[in-house]
C-alpha positions in Angstrom: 8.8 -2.3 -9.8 7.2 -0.1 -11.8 8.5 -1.0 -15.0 8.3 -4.6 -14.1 4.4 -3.7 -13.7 4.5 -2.2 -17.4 7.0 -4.5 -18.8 3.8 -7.0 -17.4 1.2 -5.5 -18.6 2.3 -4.8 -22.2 2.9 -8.6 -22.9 0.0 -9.7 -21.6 -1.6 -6.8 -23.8 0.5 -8.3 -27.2 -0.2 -11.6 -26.2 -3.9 -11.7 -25.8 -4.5 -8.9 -28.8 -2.0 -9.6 -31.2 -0.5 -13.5 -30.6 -4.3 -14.7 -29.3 -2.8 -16.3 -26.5 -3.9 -15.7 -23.1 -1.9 -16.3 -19.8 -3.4 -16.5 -16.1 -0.3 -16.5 -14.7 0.3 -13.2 -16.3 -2.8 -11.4 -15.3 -2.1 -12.6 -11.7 1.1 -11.2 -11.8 0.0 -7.8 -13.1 -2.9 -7.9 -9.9 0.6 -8.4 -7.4 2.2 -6.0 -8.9 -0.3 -3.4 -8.2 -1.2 -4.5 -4.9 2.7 -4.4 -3.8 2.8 -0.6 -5.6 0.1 0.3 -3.9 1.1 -1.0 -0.6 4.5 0.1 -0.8 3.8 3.8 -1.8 1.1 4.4 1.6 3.7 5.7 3.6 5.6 7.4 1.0 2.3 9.5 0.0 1.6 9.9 3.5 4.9 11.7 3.8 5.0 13.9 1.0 1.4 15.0 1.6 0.0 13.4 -1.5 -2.8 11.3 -0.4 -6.3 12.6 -0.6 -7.6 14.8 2.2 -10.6 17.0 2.7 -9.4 20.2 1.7 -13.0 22.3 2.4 -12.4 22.6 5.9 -8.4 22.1 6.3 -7.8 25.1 4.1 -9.6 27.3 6.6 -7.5 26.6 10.0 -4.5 27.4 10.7 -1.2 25.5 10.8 -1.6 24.5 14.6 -5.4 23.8 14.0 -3.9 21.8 11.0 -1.4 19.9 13.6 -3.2 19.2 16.2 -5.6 17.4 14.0 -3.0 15.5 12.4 -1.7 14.5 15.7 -4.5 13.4 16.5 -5.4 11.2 13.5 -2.1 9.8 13.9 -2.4 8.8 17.7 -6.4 7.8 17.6 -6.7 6.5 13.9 -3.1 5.9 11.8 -1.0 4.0 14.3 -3.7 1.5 15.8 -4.9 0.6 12.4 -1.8 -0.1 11.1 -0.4 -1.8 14.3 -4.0 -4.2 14.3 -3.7 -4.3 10.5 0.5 -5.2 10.7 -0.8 -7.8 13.3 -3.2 -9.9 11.2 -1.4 -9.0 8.0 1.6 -11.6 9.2 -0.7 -14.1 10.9 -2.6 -14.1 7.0 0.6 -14.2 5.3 1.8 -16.9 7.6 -1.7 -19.3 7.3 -0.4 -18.6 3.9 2.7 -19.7 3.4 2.3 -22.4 5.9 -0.5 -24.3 3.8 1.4 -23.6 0.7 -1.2 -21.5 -0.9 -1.6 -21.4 -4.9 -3.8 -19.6 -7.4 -6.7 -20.9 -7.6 -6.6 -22.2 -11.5 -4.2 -24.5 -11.9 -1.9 -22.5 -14.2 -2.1 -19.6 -12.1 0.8 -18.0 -9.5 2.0 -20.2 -6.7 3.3 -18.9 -3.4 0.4 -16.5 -2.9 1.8 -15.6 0.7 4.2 -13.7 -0.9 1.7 -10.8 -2.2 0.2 -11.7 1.3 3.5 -10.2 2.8 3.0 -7.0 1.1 0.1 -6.1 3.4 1.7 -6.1 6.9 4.7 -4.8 5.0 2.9 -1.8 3.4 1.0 -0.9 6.9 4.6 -1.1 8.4 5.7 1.4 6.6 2.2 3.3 6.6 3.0 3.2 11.0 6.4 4.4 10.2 5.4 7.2 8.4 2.8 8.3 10.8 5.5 8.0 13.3 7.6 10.2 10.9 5.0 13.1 11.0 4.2 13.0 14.9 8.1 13.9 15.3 8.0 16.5 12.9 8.2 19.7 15.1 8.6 21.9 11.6 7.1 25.2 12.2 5.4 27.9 10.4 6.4 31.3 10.8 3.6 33.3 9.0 1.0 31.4 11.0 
């Protein structure tokens, strides 16, 4: 996906610069491309500890301080956004698809409910993820 995003991108770049010629369609295409990345990668980040966190106070407790505040914002905050956000994501993709939603101009993208399905998709794997770290039982010795 990612070099379909910069294969994207560098037309419409060359097109609009160099050949004057300017493409909705295109620009469309580049915004669903970075909302699917985006939405794809929550859960990966989430996994691999690469999202941003608030390192001023987490660096300070220690690893069962750590996961028992994870746990937490998995069971209080994590999960239930992403089962509520899962749960209107597929009704919104559905209105969508149902009423045969375009772009807005008329020589923009149709089938909008297909970027539409990226969002309950993306929080479904977010929810998986957080499911992923609640059954970690990894422990730290040196703690």
């Amino acid at each position: 996906m990612l070099i379909a995003l910069m294969i994207t991108i560098i037309f419409d770049v060359i097109g609009r610069r160099f050949m004057n010629t300017g493409s909705v369609a295109l620009q469309e295409l580049e915004w669903h491309f970075h909302g699917a990345l985006f939405l794809l990668c929550l859960g990966f980040n989430y996994i691999q500890d690469a999202h941003v966190r608030v390192d001023l106070f987490r660096e300070n407790f220690s690893y069962k301080t750590n996961r028992l505040i994870e746990i937490c914002g998995c069971l209080l905050f994590l999960i239930p956004y992403s089962g509520v956000v899962i749960y209107f994501g597929i009704d919104f993709a559905l209105k969508s698809y149902l009423a045969g939603e375009m772009s807005a101009t008329s020589d923009g993208l149709s089938y909008r409910w297909i970027i539409k399905s990226f969002l309950p998709l993306g929080f479904l794997l977010l929810g998986l993820s957080g499911v992923s770290i609640l059954l970690n039982r990894k422990e730290v010795s040196n703690d």
